[in-house]
PADRENLUM-583927 format. One line per field, with one value per residue: residue number from 1; x, y, z of N, C-alpha, C, CB in turn; residue in one letter. Coordinates in steps of 0.2 Angstrom, whole numbers, plus 5000, padded with zeros to 4 digits. Glycine has a CB too. Example, Ala and Ser with C-alpha at 12.3 -4.5 7.8 and 13.67 -1.06 7.14 Angstrom:
2
num: c(1, 2) $
neast: c(5066, 5064) $
nnorth: c(4972, 4989) $
nup: c(5039, 5035) $
caeast: c(5062, 5068) $
canorth: c(4978, 4995) $
caup: c(5039, 5036) $
ceast: c(5066, 5064) $
cnorth: c(4984, 5000) $
cup: c(5039, 5039) $
cbeast: c(5057, 5070) $
cbnorth: c(4978, 4997) $
cbup: c(5045, 5029) $
residuo: c(a, s) $
This chain:
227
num: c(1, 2, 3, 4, 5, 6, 7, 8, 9, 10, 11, 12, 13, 14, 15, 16, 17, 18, 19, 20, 21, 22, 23, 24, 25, 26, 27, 28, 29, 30, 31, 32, 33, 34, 35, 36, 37, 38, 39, 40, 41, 42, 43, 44, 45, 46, 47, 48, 49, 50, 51, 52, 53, 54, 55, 56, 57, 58, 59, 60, 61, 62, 63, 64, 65, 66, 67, 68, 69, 70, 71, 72, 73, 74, 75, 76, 77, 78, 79, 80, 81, 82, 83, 84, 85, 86, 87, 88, 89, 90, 91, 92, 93, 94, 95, 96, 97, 98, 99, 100, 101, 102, 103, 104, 105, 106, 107, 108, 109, 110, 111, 112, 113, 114, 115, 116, 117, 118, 119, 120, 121, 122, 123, 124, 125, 126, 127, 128, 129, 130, 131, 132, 133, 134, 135, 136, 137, 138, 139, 140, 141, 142, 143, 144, 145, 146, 147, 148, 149, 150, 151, 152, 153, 154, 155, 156, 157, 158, 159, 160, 161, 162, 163, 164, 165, 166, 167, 168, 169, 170, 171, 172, 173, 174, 175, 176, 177, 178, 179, 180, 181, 182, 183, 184, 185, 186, 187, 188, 189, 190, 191, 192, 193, 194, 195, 196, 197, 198, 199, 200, 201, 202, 203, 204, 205, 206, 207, 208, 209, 210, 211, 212, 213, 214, 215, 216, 217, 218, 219, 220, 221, 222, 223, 224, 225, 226, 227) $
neast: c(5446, 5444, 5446, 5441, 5430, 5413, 5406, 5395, 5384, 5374, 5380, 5372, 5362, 5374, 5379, 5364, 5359, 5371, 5373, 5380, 5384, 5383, 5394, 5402, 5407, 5418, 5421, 5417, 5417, 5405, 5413, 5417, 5425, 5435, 5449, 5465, 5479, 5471, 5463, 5451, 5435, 5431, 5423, 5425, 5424, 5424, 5420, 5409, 5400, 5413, 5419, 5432, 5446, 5455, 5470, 5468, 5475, 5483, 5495, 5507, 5511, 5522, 5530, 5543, 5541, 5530, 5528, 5520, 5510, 5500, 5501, 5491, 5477, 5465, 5460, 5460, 5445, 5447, 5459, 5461, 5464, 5478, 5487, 5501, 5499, 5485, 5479, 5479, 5471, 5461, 5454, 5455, 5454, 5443, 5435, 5421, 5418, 5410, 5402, 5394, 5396, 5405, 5417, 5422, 5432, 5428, 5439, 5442, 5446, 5460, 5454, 5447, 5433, 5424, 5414, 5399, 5395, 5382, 5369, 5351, 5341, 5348, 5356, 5368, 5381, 5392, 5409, 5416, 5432, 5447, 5460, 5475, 5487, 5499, 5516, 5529, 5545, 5548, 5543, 5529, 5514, 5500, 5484, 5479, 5470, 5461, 5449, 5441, 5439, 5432, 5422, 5413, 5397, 5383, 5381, 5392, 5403, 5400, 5411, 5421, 5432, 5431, 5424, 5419, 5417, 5403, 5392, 5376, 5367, 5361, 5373, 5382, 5383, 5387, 5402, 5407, 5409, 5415, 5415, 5415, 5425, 5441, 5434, 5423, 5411, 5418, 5416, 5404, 5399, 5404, 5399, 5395, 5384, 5368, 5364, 5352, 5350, 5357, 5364, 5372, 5381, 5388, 5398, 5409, 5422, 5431, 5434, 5444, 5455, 5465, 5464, 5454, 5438, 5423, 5403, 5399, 5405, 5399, 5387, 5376, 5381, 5375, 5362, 5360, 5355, 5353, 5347) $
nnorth: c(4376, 4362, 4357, 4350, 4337, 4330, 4314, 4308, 4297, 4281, 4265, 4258, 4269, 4275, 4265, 4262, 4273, 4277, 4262, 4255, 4237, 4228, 4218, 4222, 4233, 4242, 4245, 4256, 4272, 4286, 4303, 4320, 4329, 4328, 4327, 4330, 4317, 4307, 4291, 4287, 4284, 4276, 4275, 4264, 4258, 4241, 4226, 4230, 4243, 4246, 4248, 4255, 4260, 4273, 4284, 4300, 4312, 4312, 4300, 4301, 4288, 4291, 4297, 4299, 4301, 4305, 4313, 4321, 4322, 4328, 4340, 4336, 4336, 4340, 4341, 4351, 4356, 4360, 4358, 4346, 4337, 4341, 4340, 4330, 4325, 4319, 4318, 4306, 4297, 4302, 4293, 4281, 4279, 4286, 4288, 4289, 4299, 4298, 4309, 4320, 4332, 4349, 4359, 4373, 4390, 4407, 4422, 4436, 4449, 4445, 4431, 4416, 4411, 4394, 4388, 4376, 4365, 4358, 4347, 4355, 4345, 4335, 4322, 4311, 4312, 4311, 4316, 4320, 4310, 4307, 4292, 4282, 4268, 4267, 4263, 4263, 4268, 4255, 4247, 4246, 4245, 4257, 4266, 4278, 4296, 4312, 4325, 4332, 4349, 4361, 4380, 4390, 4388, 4401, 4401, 4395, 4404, 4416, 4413, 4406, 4405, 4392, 4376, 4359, 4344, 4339, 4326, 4323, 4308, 4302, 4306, 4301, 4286, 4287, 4293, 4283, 4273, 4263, 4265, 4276, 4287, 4298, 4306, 4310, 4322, 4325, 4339, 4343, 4336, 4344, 4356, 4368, 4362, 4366, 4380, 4382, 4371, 4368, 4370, 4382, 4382, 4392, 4386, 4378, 4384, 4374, 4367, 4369, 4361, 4348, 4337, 4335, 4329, 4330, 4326, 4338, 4349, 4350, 4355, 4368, 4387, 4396, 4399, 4401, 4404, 4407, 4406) $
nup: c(5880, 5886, 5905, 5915, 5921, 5925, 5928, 5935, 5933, 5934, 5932, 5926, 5921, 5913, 5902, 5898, 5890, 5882, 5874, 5876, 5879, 5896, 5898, 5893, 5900, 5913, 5929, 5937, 5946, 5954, 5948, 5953, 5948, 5937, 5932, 5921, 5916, 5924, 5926, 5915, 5908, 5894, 5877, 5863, 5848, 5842, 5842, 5842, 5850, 5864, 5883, 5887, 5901, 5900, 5901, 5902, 5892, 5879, 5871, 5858, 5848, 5846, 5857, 5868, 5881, 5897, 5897, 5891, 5889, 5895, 5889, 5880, 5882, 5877, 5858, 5845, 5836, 5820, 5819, 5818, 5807, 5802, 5810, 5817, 5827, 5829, 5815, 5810, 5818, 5818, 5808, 5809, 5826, 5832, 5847, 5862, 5876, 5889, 5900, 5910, 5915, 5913, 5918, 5917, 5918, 5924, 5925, 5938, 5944, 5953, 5954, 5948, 5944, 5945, 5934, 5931, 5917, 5909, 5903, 5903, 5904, 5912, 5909, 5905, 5892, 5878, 5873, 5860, 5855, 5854, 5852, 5857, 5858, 5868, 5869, 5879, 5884, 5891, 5890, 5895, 5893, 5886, 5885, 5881, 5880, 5870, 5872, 5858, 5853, 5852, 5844, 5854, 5860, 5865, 5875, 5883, 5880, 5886, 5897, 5891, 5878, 5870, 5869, 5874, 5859, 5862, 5857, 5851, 5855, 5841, 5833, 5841, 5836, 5822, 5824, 5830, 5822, 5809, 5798, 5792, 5777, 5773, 5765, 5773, 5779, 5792, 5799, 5799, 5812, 5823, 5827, 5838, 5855, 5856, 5862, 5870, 5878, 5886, 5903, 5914, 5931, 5944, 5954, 5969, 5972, 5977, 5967, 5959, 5964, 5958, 5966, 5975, 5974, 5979, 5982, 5984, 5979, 5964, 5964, 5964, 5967, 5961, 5954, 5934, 5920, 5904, 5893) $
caeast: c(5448, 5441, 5451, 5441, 5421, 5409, 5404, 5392, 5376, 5374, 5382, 5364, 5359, 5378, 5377, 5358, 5360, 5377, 5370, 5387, 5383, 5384, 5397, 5408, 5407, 5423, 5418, 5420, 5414, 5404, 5419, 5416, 5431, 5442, 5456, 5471, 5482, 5468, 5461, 5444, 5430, 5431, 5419, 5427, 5422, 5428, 5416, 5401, 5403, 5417, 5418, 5439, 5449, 5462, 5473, 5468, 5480, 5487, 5504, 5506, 5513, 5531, 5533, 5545, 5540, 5522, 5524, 5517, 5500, 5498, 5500, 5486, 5471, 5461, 5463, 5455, 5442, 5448, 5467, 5465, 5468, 5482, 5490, 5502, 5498, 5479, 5478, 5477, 5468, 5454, 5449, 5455, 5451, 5439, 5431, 5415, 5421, 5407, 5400, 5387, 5396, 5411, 5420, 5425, 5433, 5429, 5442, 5439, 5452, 5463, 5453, 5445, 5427, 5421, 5406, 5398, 5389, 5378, 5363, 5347, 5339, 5354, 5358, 5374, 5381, 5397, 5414, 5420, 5437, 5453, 5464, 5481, 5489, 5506, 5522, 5534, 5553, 5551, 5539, 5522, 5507, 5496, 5480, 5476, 5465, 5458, 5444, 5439, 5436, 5426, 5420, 5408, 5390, 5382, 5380, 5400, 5407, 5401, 5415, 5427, 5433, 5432, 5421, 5423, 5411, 5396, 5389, 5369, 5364, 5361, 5379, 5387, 5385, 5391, 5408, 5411, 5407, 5422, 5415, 5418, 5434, 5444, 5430, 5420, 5412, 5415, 5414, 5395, 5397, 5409, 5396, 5392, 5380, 5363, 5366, 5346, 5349, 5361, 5363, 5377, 5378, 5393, 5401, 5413, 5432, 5433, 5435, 5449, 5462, 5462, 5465, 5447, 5433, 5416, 5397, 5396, 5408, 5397, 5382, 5377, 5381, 5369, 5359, 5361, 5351, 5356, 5345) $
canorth: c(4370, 4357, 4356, 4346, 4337, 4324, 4307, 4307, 4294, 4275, 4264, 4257, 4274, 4275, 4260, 4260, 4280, 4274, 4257, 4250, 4230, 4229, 4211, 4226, 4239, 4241, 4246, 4264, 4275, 4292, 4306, 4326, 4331, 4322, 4327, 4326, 4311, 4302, 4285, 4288, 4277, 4280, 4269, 4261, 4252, 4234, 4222, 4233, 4248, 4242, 4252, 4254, 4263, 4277, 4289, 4307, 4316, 4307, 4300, 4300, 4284, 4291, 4300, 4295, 4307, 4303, 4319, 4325, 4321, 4334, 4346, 4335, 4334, 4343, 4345, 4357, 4352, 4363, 4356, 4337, 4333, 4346, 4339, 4322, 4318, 4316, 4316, 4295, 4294, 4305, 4291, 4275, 4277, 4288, 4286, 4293, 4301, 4301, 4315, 4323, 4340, 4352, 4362, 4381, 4397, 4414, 4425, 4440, 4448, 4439, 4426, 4413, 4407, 4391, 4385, 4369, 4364, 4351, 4346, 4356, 4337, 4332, 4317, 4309, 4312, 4309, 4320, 4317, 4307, 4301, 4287, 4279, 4267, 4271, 4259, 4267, 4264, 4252, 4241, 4248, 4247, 4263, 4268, 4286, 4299, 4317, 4328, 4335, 4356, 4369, 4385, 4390, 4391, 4408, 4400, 4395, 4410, 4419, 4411, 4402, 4403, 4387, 4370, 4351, 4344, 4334, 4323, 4320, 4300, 4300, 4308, 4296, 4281, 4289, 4295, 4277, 4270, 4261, 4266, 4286, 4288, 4302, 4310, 4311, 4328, 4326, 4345, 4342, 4333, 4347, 4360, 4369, 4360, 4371, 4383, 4385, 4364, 4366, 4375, 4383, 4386, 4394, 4382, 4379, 4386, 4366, 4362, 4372, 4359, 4342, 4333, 4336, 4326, 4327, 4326, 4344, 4351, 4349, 4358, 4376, 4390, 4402, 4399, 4407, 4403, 4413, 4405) $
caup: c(5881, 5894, 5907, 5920, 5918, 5928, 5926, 5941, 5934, 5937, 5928, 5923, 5915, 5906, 5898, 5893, 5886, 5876, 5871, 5876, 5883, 5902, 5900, 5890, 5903, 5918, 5935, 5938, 5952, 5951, 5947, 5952, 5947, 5934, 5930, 5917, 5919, 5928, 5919, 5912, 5903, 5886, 5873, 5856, 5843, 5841, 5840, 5844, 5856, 5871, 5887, 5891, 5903, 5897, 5904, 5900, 5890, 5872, 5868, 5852, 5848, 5842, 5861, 5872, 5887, 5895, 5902, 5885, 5888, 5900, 5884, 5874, 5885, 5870, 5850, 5839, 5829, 5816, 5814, 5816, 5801, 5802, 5817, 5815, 5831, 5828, 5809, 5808, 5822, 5816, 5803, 5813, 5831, 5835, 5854, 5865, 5883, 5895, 5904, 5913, 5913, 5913, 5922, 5915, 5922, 5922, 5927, 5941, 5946, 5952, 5954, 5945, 5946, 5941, 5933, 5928, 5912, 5911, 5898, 5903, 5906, 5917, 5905, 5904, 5885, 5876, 5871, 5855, 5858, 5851, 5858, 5856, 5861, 5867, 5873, 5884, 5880, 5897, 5887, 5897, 5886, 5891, 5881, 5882, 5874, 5871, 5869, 5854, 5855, 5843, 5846, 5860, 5858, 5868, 5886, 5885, 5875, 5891, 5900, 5889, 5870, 5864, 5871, 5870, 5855, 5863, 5854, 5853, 5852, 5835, 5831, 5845, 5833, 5819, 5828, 5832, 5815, 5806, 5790, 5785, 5774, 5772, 5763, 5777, 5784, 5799, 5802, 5804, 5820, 5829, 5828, 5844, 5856, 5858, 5869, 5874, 5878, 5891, 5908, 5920, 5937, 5947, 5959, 5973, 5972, 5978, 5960, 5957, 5968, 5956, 5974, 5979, 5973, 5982, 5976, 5984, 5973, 5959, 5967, 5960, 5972, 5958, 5947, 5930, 5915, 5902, 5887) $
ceast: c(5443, 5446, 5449, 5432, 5419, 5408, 5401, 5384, 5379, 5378, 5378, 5362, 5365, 5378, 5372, 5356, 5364, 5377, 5378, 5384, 5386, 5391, 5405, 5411, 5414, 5419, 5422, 5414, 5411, 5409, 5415, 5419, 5436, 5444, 5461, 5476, 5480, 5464, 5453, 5443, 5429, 5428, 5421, 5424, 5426, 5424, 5410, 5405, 5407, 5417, 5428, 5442, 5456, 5464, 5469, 5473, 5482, 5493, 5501, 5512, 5522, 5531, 5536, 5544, 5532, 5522, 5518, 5509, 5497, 5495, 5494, 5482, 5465, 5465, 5458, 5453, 5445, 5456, 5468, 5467, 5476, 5490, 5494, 5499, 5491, 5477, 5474, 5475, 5461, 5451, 5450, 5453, 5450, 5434, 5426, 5420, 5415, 5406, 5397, 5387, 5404, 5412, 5422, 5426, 5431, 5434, 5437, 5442, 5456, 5463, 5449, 5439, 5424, 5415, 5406, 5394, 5388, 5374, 5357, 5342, 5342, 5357, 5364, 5374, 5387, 5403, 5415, 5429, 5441, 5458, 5469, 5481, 5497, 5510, 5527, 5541, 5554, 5548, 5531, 5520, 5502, 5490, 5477, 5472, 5465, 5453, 5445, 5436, 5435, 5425, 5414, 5401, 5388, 5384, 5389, 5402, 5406, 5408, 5422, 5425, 5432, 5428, 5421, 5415, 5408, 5392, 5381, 5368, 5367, 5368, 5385, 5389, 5390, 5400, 5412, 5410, 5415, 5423, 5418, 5425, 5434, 5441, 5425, 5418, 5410, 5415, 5407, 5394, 5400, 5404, 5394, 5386, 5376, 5365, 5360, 5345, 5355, 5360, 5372, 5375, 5385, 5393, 5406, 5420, 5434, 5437, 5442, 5458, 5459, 5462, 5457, 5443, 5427, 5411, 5396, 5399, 5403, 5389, 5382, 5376, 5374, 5369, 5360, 5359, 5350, 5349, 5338) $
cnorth: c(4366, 4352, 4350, 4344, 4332, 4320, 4306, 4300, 4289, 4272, 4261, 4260, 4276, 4271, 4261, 4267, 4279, 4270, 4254, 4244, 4229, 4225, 4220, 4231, 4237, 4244, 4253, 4268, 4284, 4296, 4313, 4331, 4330, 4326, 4325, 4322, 4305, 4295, 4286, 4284, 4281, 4271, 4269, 4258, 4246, 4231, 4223, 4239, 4243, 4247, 4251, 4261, 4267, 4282, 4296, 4311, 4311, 4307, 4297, 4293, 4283, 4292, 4296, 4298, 4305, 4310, 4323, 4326, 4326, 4340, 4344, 4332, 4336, 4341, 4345, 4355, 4356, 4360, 4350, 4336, 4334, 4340, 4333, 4321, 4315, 4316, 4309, 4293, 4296, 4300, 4283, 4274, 4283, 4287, 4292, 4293, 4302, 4305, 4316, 4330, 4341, 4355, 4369, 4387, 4402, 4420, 4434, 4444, 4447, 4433, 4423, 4409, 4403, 4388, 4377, 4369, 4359, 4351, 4350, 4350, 4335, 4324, 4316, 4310, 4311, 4315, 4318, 4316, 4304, 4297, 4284, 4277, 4267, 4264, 4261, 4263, 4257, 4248, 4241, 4249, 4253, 4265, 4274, 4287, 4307, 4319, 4334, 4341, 4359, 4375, 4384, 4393, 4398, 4407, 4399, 4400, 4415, 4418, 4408, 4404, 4398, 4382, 4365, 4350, 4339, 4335, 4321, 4312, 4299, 4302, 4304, 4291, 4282, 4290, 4289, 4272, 4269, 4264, 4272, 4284, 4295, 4308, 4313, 4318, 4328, 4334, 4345, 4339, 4337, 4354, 4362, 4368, 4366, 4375, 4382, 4375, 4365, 4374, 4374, 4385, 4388, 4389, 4380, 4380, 4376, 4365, 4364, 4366, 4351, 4337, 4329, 4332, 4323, 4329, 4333, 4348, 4353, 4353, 4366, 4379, 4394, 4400, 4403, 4402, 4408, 4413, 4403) $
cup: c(5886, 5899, 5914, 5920, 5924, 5926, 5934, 5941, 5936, 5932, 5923, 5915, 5911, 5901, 5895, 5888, 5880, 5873, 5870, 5882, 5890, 5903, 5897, 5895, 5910, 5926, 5935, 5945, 5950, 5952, 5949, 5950, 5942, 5929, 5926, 5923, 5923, 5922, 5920, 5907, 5898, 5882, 5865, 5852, 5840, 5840, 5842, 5846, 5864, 5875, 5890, 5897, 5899, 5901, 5900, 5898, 5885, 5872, 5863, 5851, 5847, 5849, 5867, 5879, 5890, 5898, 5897, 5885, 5891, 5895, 5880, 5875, 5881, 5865, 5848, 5837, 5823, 5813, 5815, 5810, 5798, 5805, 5816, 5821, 5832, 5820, 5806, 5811, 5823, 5811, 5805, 5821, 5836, 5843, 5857, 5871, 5885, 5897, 5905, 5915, 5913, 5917, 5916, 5920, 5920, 5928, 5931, 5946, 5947, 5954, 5949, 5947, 5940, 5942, 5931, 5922, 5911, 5904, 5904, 5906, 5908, 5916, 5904, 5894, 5884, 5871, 5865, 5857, 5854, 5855, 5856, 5859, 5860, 5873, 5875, 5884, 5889, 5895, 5889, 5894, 5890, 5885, 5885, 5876, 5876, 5868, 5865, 5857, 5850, 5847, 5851, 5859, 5864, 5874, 5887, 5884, 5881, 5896, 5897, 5881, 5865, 5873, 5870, 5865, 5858, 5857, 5854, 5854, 5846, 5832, 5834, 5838, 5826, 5817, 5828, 5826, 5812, 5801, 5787, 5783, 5776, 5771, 5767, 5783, 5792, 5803, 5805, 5809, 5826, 5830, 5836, 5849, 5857, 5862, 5875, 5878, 5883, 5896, 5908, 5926, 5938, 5953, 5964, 5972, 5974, 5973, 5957, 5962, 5963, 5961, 5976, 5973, 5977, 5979, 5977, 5979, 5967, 5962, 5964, 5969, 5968, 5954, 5940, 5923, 5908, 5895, 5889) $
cbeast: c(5455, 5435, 5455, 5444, 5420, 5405, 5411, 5390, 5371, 5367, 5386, 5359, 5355, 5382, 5377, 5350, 5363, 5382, 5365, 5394, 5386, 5378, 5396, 5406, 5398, 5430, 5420, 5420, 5421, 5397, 5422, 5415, 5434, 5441, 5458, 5477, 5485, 5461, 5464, 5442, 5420, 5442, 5410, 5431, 5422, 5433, 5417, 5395, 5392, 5426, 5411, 5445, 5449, 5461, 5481, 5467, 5486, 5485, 5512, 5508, 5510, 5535, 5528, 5553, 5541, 5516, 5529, 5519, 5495, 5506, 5507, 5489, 5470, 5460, 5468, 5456, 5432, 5448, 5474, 5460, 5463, 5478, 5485, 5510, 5500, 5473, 5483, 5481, 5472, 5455, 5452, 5463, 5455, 5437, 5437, 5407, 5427, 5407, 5399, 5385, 5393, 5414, 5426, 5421, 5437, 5420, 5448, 5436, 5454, 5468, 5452, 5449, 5421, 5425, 5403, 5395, 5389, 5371, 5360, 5346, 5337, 5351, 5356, 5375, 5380, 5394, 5419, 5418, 5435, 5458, 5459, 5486, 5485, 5505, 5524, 5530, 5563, 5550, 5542, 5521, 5499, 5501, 5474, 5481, 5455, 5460, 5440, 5436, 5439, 5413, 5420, 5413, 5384, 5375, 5373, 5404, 5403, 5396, 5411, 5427, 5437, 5442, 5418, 5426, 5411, 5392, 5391, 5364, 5356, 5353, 5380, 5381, 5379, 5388, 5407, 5408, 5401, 5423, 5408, 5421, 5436, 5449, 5428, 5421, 5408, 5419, 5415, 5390, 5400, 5418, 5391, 5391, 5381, 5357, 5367, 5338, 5348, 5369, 5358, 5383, 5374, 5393, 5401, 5412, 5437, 5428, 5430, 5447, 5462, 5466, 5469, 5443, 5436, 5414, 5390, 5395, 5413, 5398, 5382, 5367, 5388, 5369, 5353, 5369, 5345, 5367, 5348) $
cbnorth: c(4370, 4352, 4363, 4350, 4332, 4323, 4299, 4315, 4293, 4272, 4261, 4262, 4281, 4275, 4254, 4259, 4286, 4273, 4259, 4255, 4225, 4228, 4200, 4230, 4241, 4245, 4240, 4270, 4275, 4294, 4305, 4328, 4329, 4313, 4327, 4332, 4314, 4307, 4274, 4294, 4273, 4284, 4271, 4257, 4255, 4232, 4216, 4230, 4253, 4239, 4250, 4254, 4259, 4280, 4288, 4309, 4318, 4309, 4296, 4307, 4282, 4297, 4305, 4293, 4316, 4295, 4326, 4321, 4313, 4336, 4348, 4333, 4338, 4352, 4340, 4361, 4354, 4370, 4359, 4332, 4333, 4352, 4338, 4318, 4319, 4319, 4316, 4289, 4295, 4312, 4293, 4274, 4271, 4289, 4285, 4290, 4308, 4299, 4319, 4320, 4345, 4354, 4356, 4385, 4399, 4417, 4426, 4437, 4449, 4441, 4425, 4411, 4411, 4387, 4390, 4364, 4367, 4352, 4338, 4358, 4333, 4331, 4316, 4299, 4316, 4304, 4321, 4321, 4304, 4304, 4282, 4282, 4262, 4282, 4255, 4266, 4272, 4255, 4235, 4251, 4237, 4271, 4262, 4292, 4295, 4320, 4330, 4331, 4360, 4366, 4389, 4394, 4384, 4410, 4390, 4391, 4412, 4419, 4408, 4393, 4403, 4385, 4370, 4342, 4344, 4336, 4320, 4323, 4299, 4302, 4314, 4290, 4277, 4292, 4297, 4273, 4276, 4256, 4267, 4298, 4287, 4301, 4308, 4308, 4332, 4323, 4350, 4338, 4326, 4349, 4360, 4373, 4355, 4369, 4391, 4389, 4358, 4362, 4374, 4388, 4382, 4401, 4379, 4376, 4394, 4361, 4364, 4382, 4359, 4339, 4340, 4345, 4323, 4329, 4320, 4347, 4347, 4340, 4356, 4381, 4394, 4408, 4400, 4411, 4401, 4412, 4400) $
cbup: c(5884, 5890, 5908, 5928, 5908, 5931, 5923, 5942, 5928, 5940, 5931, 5928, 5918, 5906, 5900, 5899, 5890, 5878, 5864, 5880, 5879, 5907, 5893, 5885, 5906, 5915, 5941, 5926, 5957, 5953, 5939, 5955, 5953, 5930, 5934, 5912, 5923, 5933, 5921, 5908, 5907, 5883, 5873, 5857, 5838, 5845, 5842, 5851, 5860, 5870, 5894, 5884, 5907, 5891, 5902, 5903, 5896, 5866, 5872, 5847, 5843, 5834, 5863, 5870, 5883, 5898, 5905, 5878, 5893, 5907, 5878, 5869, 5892, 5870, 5844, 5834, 5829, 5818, 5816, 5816, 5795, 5806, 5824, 5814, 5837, 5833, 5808, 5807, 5828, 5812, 5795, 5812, 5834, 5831, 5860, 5867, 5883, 5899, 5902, 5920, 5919, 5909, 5925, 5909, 5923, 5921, 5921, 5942, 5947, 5952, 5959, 5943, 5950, 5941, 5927, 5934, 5906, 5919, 5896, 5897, 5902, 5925, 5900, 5909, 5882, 5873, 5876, 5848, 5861, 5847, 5863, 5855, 5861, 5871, 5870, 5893, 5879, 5904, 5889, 5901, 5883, 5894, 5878, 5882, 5874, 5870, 5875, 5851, 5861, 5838, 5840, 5867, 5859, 5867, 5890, 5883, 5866, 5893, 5904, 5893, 5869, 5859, 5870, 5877, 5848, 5869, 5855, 5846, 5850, 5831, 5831, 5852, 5834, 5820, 5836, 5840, 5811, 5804, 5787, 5791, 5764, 5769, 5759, 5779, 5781, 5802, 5796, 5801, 5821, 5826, 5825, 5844, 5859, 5860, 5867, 5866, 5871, 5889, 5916, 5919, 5943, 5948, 5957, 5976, 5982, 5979, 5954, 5961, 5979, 5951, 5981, 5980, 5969, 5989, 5978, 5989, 5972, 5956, 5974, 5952, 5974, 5956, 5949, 5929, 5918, 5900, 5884) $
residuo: c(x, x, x, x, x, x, x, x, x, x, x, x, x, x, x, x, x, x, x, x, x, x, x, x, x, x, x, x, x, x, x, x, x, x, x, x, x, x, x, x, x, x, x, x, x, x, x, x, x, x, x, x, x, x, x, x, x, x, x, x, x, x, x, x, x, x, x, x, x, x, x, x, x, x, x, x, x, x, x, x, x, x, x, x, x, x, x, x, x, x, x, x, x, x, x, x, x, x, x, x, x, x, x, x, x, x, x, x, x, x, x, x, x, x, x, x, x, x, x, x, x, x, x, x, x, x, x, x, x, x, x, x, x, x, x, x, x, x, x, x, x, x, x, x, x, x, x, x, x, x, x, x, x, x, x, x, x, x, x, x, x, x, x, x, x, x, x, x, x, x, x, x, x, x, x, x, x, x, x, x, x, x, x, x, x, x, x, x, x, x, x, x, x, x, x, x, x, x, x, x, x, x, x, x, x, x, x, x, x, x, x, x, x, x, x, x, x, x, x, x, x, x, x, x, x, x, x) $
């Protein structure tokens, strides 16, 4: 799964990487921490690439509960089309999720040490993403979303089972493309990113409290370079 990531660049180098129009973009602050439930910049398709704000965690349009979102911070690459609750959301409104890394644990007795994984070149990139918009029996409009997860290329699979799918560029635009039908493989886009194109480091227990969010947090304690 992916249960907590960064958005640490400028807003500059998101926009000019993601080739989302700066009048489009919302004001957001660099993240070290973020956390389910929190509102994250998530990039649509509507009259180009748009830059919106969403809750973390999906309601599905039918749910009357928002606690629900908390269960549906991820979905499998393997059972969307499975799943009602992202089925019709897999061919209607697909979204990017920003990033500059993640967060994973590795258990140790009984504790738990977390790592960071980044790109290799420390470039902001993009989660693959689904988003809803969801009305609350109180009449509150709320647009959420989740990250897309697949199996774990070498460097994660040390530490975790499964990985969210990042996107390269050239598969960004694709993602956010109106056109695929039903017929569309999108299996080719959930592949495992390179392993030998990204790092980890081990990082401060800080991360482990969603409360916290400072720039040190996000700093390696150890180096590990596995690839």
């Amino acid at each position: 799964m992916c249960g907590r990531f960064t958005l640490t660049v400028s807003p500059a180098e998101l926009l000019e990487i993601l080739g989302v129009p700066s009048a489009t973009a919302q004001e957001f602050t660099p993240r070290f921490n973020v956390s389910p439930g929190q509102d994250i910049l998530m990039i649509v398709q509507e009259k180009g690439p748009t830059a919106r704000m969403a809750r973390w965690g999906l309601l599905p349009r039918w749910t009357k509960d928002i606690r629900i979102g908390y269960s549906m911070i991820n979905a499998r690459a393997e059972t969307l089309r499975e799943k009602a609750a992202f089925k019709d959301l897999l061919f209607s409104q697909r979204c990017l999720i920003p990033a500059d890394g993640f967060y994973e644990w590795r258990q140790a007795g009984k504790s738990k040490i977390p790592y960071r994984f980044t790109l290799r070149n420390r470039k902001v990139f993009a989660f693959a993403g689904l988003w809803s918009l969801w009305r609350s029996p109180a009449g509150e409009t709320i647009h959420s979303c989740t990250i897309v997860t697949t199996k774990p290329n070498e460097l994660v699979s040390s530490v975790h089972d499964r990985m969210p799918v990042i996107l390269p560029i050239e598969k960004c635009r694709i993602w956010l493309d109106p056109g695929p039908s039903k017929d569309y493989p999108f299996t080719s886009l959930w592949e495992p990113y390179p392993a030998g194109e990204m790092e980890m480091v081990e990082v401060s227990t800080m991360v482990n409290s969603s409360r916290e969010d400072r720039p040190e947090m996000a700093e390696p304690i150890t180096q590990l370079t596995l690839f």
